[in-house]
N, C-alpha and C positions, 0 to 999 in steps of 0.2 A: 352903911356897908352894903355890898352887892357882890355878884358872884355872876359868873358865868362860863362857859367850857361849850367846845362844840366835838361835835363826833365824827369822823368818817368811815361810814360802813356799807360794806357790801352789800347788794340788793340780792338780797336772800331773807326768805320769810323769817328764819330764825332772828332777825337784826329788830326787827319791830318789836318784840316784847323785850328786848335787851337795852332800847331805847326806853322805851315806859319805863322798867325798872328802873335805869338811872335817874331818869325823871324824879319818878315818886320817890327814888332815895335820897336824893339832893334835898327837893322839897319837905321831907318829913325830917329831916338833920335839921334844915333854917327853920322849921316850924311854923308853915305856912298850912292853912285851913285844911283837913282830909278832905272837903267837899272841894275845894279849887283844884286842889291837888290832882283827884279821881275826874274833873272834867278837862282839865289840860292833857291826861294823861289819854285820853279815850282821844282827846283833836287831835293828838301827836302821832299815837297808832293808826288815824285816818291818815292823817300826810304821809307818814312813813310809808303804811301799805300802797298808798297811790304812788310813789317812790319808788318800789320794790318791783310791781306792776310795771308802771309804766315807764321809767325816768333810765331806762338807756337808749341807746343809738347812738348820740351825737360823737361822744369819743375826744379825744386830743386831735383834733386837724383830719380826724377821722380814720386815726394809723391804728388806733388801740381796742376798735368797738368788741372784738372777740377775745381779745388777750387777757388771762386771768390778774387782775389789780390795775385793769384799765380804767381808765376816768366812768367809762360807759358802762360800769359794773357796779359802783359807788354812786352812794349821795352823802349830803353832808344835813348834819343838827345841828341847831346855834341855839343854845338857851340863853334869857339873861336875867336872872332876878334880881330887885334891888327892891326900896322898901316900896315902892309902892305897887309896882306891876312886874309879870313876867309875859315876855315873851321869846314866842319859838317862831323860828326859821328852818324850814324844809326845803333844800335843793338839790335839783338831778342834774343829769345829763340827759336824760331823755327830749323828746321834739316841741315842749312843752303845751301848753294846753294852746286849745283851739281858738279862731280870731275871739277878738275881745266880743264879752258878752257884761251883758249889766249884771254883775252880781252886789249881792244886799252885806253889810253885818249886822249881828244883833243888835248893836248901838244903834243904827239906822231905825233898823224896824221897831226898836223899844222907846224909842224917844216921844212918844205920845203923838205922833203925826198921822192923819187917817192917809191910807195905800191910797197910792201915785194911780187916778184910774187909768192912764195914759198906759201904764205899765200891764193891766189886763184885760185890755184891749185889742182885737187882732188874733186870728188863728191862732195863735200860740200864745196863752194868757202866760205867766209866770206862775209857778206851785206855790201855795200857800207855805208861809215860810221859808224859803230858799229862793238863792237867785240861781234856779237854772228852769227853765223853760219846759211845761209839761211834755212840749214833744221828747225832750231827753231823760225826761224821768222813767228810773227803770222800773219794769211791769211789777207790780205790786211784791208778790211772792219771790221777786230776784233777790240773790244772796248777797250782791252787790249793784255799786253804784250811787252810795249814798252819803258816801265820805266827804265829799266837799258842803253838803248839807251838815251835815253832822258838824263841822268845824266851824262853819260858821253860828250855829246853835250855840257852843257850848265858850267859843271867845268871844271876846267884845269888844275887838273890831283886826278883821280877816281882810288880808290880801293876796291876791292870787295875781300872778306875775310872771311873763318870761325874762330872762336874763339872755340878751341877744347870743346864742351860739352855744349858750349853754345850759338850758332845759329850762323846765319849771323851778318856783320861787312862790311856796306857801308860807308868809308870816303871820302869826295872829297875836294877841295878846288878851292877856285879862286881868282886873285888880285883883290885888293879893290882898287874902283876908288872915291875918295868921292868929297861932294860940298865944294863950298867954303866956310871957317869958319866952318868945321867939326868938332863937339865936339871933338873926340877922337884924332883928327889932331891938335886941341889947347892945348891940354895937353902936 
């Protein structure tokens, strides 16, 4: 058995923890692990905030960027859990992310492979664990800027994507550990 719903919400801070919750209620009903649970549920509040942030402008043809329940005011959640994995999908409207850059997932980096020296090599080595380049790492003590770190830390295995014309596109996924007598595991 499997399960999945997606969400359309306004980019407003209040939308991100009303995402988690859903999350974590869904997931604690099928009875999948607290610990997957609380680390999907921390990626999804990074996508979403990076969502809320960043993911308007683009608009419908560009007629609605200011209009209240414009495309450019929204994004959208795509959950899908089945028995073995869950993943989420995070999409804006906003200008999506910048030219392509080499980013990592944990899968990559845990696979037992010793680091690419190619890849820290050159003015701007790459930050220890994440694929974003130390020149963009934000100054130590900033409040933000560390959410696409964060998501790929906590899935196993992250995509970061534009959708031509219509913003950014965070997927990730992770195996599902559930309890014993898990709903979705009795079916």
């Amino acid at each position: 058995m499997s399960m999945w719903w997606s969400l359309h919400l306004r980019r407003e801070a209040a939308s991100v923890p009303l995402a988690r919750r859903f999350l974590l209620g869904a997931m604690e009903t099928a009875g999948v692990d607290p610990d997957i649970s609380y680390d999907l549920s921390v990626a999804l509040s990074e996508a979403c905030a990076n969502a809320v942030e960043h993911g308007g402008g683009l608009g419908e043809g560009g007629d609605d960027a200011g209009h209240p329940g414009g495309r450019s005011e929204q994004y959208r959640v795509t959950v899908h859990l089945d028995g073995e994995t869950c993943r989420i999908e995070v999409a804006d409207s906003g200008p999506g992310f910048p030219a392509r850059r080499t980013l990592h997932t944990a899968a990559h980096r845990s696979a037992g492979q010793p680091p690419d020296p190619s890849r820290s090599a050159g003015p701007q080595p790459l930050a220890a664990g994440c694929g974003v380049r130390q020149a963009e790492q934000p100054p130590a003590l900033a409040e933000s800027g560390r959410g696409l770190c964060l998501i790929e830390e906590l899935a196993d295995h992250v995509h970061f994507g534009n959708a031509p014309g219509r913003g950014a596109v965070v997927s990730f996924d992770k195996v599902l550990k559930w309890r014993e007598g898990a709903l979705l595991m009795v079916c």
